[in-house]
C-alpha positions as CSV (number, residue, x, y, z in Angstrom):
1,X,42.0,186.2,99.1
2,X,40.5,186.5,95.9
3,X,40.4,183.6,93.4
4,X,42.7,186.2,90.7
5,X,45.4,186.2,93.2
6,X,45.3,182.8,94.8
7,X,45.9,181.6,91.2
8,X,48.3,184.2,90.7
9,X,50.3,182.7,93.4
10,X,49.5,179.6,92.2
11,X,51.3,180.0,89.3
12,X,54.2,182.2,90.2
13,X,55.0,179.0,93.2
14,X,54.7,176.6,89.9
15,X,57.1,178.6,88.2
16,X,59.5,179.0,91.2
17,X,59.3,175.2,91.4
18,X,60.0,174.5,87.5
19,X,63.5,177.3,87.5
20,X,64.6,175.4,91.2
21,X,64.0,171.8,89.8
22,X,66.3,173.4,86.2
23,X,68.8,175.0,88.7
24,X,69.2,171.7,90.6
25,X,69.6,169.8,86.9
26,X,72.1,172.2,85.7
27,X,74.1,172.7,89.1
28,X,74.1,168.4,89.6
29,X,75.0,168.4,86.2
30,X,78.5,170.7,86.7
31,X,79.8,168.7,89.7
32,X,77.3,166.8,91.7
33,X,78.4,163.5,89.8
34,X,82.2,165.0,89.1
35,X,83.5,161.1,89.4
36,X,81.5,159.3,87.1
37,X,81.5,159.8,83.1
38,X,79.2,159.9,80.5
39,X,79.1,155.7,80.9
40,X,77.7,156.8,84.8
41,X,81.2,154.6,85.0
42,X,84.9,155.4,86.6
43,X,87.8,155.6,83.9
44,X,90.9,153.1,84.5
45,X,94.0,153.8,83.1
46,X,96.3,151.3,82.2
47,X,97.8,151.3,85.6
48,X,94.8,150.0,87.1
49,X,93.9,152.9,89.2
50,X,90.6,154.4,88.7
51,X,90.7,158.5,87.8
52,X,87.0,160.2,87.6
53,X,85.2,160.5,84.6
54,X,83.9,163.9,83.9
55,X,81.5,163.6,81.3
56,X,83.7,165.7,78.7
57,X,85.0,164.0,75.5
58,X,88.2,162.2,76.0
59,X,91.7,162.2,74.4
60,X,94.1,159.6,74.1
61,X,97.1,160.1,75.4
62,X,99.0,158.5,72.3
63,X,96.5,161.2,70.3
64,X,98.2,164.2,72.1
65,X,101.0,165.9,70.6
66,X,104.1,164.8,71.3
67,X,104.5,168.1,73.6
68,X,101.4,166.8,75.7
69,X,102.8,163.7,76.0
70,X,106.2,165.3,77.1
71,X,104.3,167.4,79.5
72,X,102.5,164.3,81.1
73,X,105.9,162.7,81.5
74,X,107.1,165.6,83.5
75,X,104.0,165.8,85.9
76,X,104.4,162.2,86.3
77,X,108.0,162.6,87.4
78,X,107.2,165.6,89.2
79,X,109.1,168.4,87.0
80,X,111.4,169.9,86.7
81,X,108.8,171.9,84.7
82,X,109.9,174.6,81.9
83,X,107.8,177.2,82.7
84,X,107.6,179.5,86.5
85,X,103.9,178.9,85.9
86,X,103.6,175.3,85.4
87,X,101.8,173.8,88.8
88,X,99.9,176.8,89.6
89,X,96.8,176.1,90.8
90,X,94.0,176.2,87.9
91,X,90.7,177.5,89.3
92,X,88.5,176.5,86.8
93,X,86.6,180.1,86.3
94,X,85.3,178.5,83.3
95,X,83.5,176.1,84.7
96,X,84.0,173.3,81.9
97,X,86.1,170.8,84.2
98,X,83.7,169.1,87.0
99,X,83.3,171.1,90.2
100,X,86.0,170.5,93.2
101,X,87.5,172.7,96.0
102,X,89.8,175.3,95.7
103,X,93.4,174.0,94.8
104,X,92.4,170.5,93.4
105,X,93.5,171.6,89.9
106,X,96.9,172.3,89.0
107,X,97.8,173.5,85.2
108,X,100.4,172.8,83.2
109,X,102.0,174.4,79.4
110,X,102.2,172.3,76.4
111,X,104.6,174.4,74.4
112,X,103.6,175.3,70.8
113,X,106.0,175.1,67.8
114,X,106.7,178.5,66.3
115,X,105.1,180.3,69.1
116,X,107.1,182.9,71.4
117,X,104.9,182.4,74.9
118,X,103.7,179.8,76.3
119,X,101.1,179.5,73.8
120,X,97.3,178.4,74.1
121,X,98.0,174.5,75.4
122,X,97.8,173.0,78.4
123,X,97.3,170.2,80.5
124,X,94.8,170.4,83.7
125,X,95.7,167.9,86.3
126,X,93.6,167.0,89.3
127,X,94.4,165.7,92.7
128,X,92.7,162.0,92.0
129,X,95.2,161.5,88.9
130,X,92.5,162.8,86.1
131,X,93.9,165.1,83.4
132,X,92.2,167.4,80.8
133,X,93.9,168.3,77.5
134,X,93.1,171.8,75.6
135,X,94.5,173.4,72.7
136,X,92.2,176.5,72.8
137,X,93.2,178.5,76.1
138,X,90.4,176.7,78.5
139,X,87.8,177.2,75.6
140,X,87.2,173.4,75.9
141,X,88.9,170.4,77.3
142,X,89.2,166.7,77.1
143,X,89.5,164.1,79.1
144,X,92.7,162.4,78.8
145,X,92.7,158.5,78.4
146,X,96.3,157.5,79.6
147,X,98.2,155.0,78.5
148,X,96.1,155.1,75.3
């Protein structure tokens, strides 16, 4: 082998080596660490159970609109929910809200005033008791700080 192409290879293997090492960053950063927050801590709500953190901003729950903080009061009772669609599993195509298996997510309207459908707001619920607030159609979320 010459000394062009063992450097050649040298080079392309370097570079394969810097885009895994980014791919692992990115891909850890989207899920591998889906139960810590920004803090590298668990959130507790008032209740004293622990929910994951996720790393997103957060919300408080008192900072929701008062049809957020309706909604949260029927998931926390368990319905009976307005809407055929409230429950439905959300898949999280987006990718925004930390990585987890199929059916972990569960979505949820927050009606808006003046609108005719369901609107643009919801509320994203996950198995382990954290929620994610968004106003924009999953454009973004935050984290919702209950009892706050």
């Amino acid at each position: 082998m010459t000394k062009t192409w063992r450097t050649r290879l040298q080079l392309v293997g370097g570079l394969l080596l810097i885009l895994l090492a980014a791919w692992i960053v990115v891909a850890g950063g989207s899920g591998g660490d889906s139960g810590r927050d920004s803090g590298g801590e668990s959130s507790t709500t008032s209740s004293g159970s622990s929910t994951p953190g996720s790393g997103l901003d957060t919300i408080a729950e008192s900072a929701l609109p008062a049809e957020g903080r309706e909604t949260l009061a029927l998931i926390r009772s368990d319905g009976p929910f307005p809407y055929d669609r409230d429950g439905i599993t959300f898949q999280n195509r987006e990718g925004i809200l930390p990585s987890q298996q199929r059916g972990y997510y569960r979505e949820y309207t927050v009606p808006t005033p003046g609108e005719s459908d369901r609107g643009a707001r919801r509320i994203v619920g996950g198995d382990a008791g954290d929620r994610y607030y968004t106003d924009d159609h999953y454009d973004s979320f935050r984290q919702i700080r209950e009892g706050q």
